[in-house]
N, C-alpha and C positions, 0 to 999 in steps of 0.2 A: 304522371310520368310522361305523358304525351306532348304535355307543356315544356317540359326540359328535351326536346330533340330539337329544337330549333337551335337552343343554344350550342346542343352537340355536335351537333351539324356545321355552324359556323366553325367551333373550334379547331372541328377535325379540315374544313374545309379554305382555313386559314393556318394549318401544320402542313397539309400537301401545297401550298402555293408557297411557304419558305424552305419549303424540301424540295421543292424541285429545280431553283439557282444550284443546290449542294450537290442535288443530282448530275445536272448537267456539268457541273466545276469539276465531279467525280469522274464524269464518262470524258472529259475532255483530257483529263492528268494522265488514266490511263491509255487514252490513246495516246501521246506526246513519252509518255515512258516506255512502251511499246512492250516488253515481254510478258509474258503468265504472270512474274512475280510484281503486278506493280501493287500491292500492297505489303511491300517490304519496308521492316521500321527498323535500321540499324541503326547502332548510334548516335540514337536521339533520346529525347526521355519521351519516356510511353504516354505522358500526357499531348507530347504532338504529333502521335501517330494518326489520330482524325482528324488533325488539320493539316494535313497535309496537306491536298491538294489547292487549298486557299492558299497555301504559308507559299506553296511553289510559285503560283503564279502572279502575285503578291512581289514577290519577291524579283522574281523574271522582268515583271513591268518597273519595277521601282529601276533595276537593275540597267535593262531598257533606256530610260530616261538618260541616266547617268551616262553611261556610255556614247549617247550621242549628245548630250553636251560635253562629253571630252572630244569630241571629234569637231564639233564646231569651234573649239577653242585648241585643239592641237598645237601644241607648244614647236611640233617638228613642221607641220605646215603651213599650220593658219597664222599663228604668231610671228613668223619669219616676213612674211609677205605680208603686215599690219605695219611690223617697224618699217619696213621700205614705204610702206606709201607713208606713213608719219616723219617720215626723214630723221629717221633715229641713228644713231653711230653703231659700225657695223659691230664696233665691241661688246654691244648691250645684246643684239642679237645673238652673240655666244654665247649667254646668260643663261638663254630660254630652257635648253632642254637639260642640263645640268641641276639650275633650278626648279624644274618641271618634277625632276625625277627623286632629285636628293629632299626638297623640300617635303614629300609625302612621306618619303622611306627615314628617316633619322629621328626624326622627334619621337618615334613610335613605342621608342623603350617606353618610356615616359607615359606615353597616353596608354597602351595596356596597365598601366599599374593600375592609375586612372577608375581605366574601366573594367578592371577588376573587382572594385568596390560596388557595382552596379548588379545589381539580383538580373535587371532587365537593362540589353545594351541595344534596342533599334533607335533610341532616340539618341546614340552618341551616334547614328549611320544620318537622322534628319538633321538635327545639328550642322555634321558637317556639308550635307548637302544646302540647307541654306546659306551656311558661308560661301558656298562653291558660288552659288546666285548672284550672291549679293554681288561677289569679285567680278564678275563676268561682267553685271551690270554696269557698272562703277566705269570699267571697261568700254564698254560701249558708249558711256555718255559723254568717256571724253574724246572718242576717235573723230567725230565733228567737229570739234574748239581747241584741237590743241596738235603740235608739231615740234619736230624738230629732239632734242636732247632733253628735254625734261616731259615730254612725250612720253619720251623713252623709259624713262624711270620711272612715268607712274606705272603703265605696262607689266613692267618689271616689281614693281613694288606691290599690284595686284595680282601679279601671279604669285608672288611667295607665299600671300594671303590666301590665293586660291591652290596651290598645293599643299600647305600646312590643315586646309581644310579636306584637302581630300585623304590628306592623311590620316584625318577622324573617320572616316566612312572607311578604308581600307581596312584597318583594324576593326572593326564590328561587323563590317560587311561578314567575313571568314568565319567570326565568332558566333554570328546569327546564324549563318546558313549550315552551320555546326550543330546547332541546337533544333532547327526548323528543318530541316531537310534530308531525308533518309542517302546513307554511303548507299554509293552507285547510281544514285538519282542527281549529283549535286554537278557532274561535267554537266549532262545534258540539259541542265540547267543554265550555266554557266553559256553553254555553246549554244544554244538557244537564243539568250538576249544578246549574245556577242556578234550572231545571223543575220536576225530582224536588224539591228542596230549596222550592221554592214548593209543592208538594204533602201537601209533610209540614206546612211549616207551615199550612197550610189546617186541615187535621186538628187542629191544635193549637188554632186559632182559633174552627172550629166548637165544641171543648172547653167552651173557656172562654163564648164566648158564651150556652152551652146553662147553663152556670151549675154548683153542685153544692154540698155541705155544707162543703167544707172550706175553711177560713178561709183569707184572702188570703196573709196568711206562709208558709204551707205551700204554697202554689200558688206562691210566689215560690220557693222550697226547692227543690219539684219543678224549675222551668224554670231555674234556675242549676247544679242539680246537674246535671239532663240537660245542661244543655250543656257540661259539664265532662268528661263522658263523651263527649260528641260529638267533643271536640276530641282525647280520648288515644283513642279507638280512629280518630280520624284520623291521628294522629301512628304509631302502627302500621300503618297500610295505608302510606301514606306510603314508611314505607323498602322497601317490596316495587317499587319502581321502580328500572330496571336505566340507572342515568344514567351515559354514557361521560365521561370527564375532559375539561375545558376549559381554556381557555385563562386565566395566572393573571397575566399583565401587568395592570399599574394596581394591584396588591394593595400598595402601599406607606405611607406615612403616611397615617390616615384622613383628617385635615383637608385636609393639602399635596393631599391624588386630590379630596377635597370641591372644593376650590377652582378646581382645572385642570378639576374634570369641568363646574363653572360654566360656562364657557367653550363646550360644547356651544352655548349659547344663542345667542352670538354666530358661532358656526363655521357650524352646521347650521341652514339655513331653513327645511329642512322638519321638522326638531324642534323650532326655535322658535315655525312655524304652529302648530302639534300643539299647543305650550304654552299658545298664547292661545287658541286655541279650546276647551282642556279649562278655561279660564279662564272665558270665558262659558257650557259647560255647567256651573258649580257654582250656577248660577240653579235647575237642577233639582233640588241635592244638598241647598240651602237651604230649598226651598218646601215638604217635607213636613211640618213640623213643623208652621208655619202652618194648612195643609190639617184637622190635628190640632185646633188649637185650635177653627177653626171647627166643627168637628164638638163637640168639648166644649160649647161657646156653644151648639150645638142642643138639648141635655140629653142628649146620651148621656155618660155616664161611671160609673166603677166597673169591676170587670173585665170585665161583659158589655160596657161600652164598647172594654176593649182587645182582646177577641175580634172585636169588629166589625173595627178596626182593620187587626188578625192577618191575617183572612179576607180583608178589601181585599186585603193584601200578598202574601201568599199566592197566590190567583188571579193576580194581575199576573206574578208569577214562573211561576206554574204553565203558566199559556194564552198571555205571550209571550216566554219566555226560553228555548225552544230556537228558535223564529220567529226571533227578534232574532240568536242564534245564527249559525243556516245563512244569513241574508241579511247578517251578518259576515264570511262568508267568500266570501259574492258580493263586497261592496265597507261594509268597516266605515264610508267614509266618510259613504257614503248613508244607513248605521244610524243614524249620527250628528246627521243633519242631521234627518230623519225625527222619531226621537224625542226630538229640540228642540223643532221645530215640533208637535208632538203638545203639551209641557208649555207650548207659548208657548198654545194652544187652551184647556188647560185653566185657566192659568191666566185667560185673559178670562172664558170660561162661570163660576170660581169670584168671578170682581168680579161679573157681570150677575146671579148666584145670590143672591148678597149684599145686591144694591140690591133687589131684585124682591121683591113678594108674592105669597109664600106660604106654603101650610099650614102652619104649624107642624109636625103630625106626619108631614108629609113631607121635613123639614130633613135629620134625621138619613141615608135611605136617600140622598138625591141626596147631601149632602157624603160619603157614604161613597164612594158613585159615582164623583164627582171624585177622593177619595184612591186610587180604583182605577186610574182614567187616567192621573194623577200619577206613582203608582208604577210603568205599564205605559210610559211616558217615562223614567224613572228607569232600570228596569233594560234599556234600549235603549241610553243615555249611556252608563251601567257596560260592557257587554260590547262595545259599539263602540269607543270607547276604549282598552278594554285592546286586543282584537284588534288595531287601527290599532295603535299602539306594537309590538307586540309581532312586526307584519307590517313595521315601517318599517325596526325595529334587525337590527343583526346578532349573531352571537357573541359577536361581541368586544364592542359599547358595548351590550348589550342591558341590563344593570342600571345602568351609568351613567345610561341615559336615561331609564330608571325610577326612579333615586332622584333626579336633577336635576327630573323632571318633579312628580315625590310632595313634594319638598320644598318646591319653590316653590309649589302648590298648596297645601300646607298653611300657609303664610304668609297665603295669600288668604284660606284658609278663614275663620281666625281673624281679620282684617280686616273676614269676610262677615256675623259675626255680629252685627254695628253695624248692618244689617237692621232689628233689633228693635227699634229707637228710631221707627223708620218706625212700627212698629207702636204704640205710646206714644204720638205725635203725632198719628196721624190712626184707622187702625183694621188689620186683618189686611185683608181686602179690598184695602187700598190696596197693602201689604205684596205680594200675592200676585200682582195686577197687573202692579206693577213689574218682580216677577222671570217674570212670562209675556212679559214686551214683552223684556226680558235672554235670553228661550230662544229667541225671535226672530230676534234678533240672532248668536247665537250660531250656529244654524242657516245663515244667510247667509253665515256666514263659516266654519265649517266646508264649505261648500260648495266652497271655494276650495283645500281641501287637495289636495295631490298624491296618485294614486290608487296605492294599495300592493298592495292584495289581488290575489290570481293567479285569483278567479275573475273580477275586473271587466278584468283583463289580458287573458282568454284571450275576451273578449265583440268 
């Protein structure tokens, strides 16, 4: 018997050395989740209530990644100021953020059917993240060797690849974090990677704002390649999530399931509320660009102009997107209405900004001020929204109602851009107006929504 303690010894002293990573993964979730209850497992299946805390953080870093290669590749900032220095036509440039947005949101009926046939859907989330790569790459290799209109079109013609791609990770993204991640847990999740990820881009912004020798192409080289890396060492963290198999009903003809899953709209009231409401917050999704231009009309521009920009964006994610977060998982609807009303504000202060005299060399700091509040509205919409949905569905319609919800929104989108004639006609002020009195509105009527969240349940 005395001979077999050695071995027991090893065993046992080889069970506390890989107990104790899970230990410390465990003491780390609940600090980050913060209340009594952080081993709460609702609406997941009971096989991933012990992986949680992996499945979270896991998930948070993958998420992480992601996030800031969209922000080195920004369709509203970084791509606008790519085509100027490639001397592309300012046509192509109107392209970007239309196709930016409709490209991800339309084909979704579709790819839910898809992936509905999948027992296990994180590899339709790494999929799309190394398409995202690849495009970004592709991107970068040609911003050295090429100019001018056909410049422009490949740009163009890799961002459609690279939003149809992201359009695979947005769908599974919702449907993972569905299955992996306990209600009430999954804002501060969300608002967590959306923080960090506002942090780094800070850092990026400061960069560029502080200025340096190396010529704009090369600075565009660096910020596509990095986010090309961003996206495949996302897409590797990624499959380290331990996702139990679901349910694979509705995986049958894409169009025939597109068509029936229509039908939500008419079935479910409170998914068709949820629709028109994420209908009037695209007033917030439309008015950054604008916010933009008036800052250019103050003479900031060149890349210490899109460093200012950055750093706006940045901070707003940094100092309210775990805020936004955790009071998502108080009650996303409240997020919702909240940071409406916040962009319907800015939007008035950015018209009364516009009519008013003042200094000149104080234009730039306030319009950057306002792109700061803008954006701290913005990324309030973004994670109350998803939360909301992703708190309303279940298992089973949980991507239905995200690709129904994503498609039809991207219909609007690309309707929303007619915006710009506003601007043509009279001025951006008027433009930015319109769409503050639309977050307004939007606000009052998300107020109407049915309450979903289990922290405004348990109040």
């Amino acid at each position: 018997m005395d001979q077999l303690n050695p071995t027991i010894d090893a065993r046992d002293s080889r069970a506390e050395s890989a107990a104790a990573p899970t230990a410390a993964l465990s003491g780390l979730y609940d600090l980050v989740t913060g209340d009594e209850d952080a081993r709460v497992c609702r609406d997941i299946p009971p096989e991933s209530c012990n992986d949680q805390p992996r499945n979270f953080f896991t998930y948070l870093s993958a998420n992480l990644l992601s996030k800031v290669g969209d922000e080195l590749s920004s369709a509203k900032l970084v791509l606008p100021w790519l085509m100027g220095t490639l001397g592309a036509p300012a046509v192509l440039v109107g392209l970007l953020v239309p196709i930016r947005e409709a490209g991800v949101l339309l084909p979704q009926l579709g790819i839910a059917a898809v992936i509905r046939r999948m027992p296990v859907r994180k590899w339709v989330w790494v999929t799309g993240a190394l398409l995202s790569a690849g495009a970004l790459a592709a991107m970068a290799v040609i911003v050295p060797w090429s100019s001018g209109a056909a410049a422009g079109w490949l740009v163009v013609l890799l961002l459609l690849v690279f939003s149809l791609a992201r359009g695979l990770c947005s769908v599974a993204a919702k449907d993972v974090l569905g299955k992996t991640v306990s209600k009430s847990r999954r804002g501060r999740l969300v608002g967590w990677s959306a923080g960090i990820a506002g942090a780094a881009t800070l850092s990026l912004g400061l960069i560029l704002g502080l200025g340096g020798s190396a010529t704009e192409r090369i600075v565009f080289v660096w910020l596509l390649g990095s986010g090309a890396i961003a996206f495949a060492l996302g897409a590797v963290v990624f499959i380290g999530i331990r996702e139990q198999p679901g349910a694979t009903e509705g995986g049958g003809n894409a169009f025939a399931e597109a068509i029936a899953s229509l039908g939500l709209l008419s079935s479910d009231a409170d998914f068709r509320r949820y629709v028109l409401a994420r209908i009037g917050l695209l007033s917030l999704a439309l008015a950054p660009p604008f916010y933009v231009l008036q800052l250019q009309q103050s003479g900031a521009s060149g890349v210490s102009g899109l460093g200012l920009l950055i750093i706006a964006s940045g901070l707003a994610s940094a100092l309210s997107a775990p805020i936004w977060g955790w009071l998502s998982d108080r009650s996303a609807r409240y997020v919702m209405v909240f940071s409406a009303g916040l962009g319907g504000l800015t939007g008035v202060g950015a018209w009364l900004l516009a009519r008013a005299d003042v200094a000149p060399d104080l234009l730039p700091a306030l319009y950057a001020s306002l792109f700061l509040s803008i954006s701290i509205a913005h990324a309030g919409v973004r994670i109350g929204r998803k939360v909301y949905l992703v708190d309303l569905a279940t298992g089973d319609n949980r991507a239905a109602l995200v690709a129904v919800s994503n498609t039809v929104i991207g219909v609007i989108m690309l309707l929303g851009g007619l915006i710009g004639v506003v601007a043509d006609l009279y001025d951006t002020a008027t433009v930015i107006l319109l769409l503050g009195i639309c977050a307004f509105l939007a606000a009052g009527y998300a107020l109407r929504l049915r309450e979903v969240s289990v922290g405004a349940e348990a109040t």
